[in-house]
N, C-alpha and C positions, 0 to 999 in steps of 0.2 A: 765233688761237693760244690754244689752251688750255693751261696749266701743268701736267706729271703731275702735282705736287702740290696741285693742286686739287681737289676734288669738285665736279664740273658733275654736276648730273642733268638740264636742262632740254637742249631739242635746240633750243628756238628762239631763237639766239643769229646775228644777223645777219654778214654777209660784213666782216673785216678786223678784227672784235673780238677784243681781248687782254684774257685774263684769266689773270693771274700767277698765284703759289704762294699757297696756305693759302686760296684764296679756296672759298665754299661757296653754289653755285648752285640753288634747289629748283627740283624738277620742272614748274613751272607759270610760273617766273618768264619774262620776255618782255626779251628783249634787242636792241636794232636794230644797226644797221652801222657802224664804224670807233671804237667805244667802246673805251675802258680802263681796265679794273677791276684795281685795283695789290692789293699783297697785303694779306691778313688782311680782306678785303670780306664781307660776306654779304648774299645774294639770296633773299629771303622767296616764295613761291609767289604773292601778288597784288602782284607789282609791275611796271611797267611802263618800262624804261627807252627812249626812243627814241636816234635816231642821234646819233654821234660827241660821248659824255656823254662825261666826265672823271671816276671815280670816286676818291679817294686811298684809303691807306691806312685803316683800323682802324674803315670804316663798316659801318652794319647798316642794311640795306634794309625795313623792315617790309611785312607785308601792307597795303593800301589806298595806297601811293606811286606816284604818277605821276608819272614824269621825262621831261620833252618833251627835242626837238632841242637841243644845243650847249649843254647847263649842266653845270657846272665845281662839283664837291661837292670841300672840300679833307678834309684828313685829321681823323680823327675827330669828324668831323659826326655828330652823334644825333640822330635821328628819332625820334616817337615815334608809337604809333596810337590809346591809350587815355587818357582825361583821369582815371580814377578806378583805377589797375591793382591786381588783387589775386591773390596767388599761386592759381591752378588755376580762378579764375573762367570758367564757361564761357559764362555770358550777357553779358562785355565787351560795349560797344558800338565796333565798328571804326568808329574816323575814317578819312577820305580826306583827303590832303593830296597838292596838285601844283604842284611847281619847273617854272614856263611856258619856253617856249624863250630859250635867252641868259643866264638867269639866272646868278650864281657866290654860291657860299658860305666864305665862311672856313672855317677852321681851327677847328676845337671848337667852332661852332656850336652851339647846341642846338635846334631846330624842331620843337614843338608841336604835335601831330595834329590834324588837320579843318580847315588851312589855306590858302590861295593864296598863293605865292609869284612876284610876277609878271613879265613877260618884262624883259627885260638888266638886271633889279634885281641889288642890290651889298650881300651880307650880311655884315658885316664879323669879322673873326675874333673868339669869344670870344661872340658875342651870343647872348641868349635872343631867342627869335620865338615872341613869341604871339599876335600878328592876324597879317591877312591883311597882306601886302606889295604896294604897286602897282607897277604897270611902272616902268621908268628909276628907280625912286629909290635911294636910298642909307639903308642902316640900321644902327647898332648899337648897342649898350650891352645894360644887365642891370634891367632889361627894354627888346629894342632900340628904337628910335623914330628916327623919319625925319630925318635928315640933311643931304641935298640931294638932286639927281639926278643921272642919271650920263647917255647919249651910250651910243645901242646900238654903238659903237665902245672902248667904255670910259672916256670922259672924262667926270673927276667934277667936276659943278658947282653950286656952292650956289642958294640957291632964289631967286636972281634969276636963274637961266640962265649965269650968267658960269664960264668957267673960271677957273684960278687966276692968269692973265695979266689977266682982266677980259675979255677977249671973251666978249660974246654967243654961244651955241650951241644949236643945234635938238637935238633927243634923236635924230635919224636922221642926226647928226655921226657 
């Protein structure tokens, strides 16, 4: 379902994806199956999203973003693709930055261009992310830094493994 009030230009937008009102899709961008892109989104021409992503509100897609399987972007996450940006520069150099499958990100996030963001990690709302992020862990603050880890089921556990009862837990909890 595409919203009339959106501008989609691209045609490769997989089976079961919703993409609401005000949202603005470029011609090249790559969408997979059972996604939802909520309103006020925007879909840059190199970007990559794979299947049943969660996009929220007030996000901007930049060129070089690759969104694997089953990650959770919340509202007004910022991405960025240039570390040095200058109004009409045409020799920028694009970074690549890719949210691996499972991933979730808070709420006003902010993420850094030329990153990894790695699989069922846990970006906490509000954070800056400027390295690379490992799988299963947990991050946030200003500048964020690792936390504990989390249970590709989502259970978050300090970096003895323990949840918050004290049980021991494997990351494929």
């Amino acid at each position: 379902m595409i919203h009339p009030l959106s501008d989609v230009k691209s045609t490769n937008i997989g089976d079961g994806t919703n993409i609401w009102q005000f949202c603005v899709v470029l011609p090249r961008a790559q969408i997979g199956n059972n996604c939802n892109l909520c309103a006020n989104v925007f879909v840059e021409n190199d970007v990559i999203i794979g299947n049943n992503v969660t996009i929220k509100s007030g996000v901007q897609l930049w060129d070089g973003l690759t969104i694997e399987d089953d990650v959770f972007i919340g509202p007004n996450v910022t991405f960025t693709n240039d570390l040095i940006p200058r109004s009409k520069n045409k020799n920028y150099k694009l970074l690549h930055t890719r949210i691996k499958k499972g991933a979730s990100i808070g709420a006003n996030a902010t993420i850094i261009g030329g990153i990894v963001i790695g699989q069922y990690s846990l970006i906490g709302a509000g954070s800056l992310v400027t390295k690379n992020v490992q799988s299963n862990t947990v991050w946030y603050g200003n500048p964020a830094e690792i936390k504990g880890y989390i249970t590709n089921n989502g259970i978050i556990l300090d970096f003895d493994m323990k949840d918050k009862e004290g049980k021991l837990r494997e990351l494929t909890d």
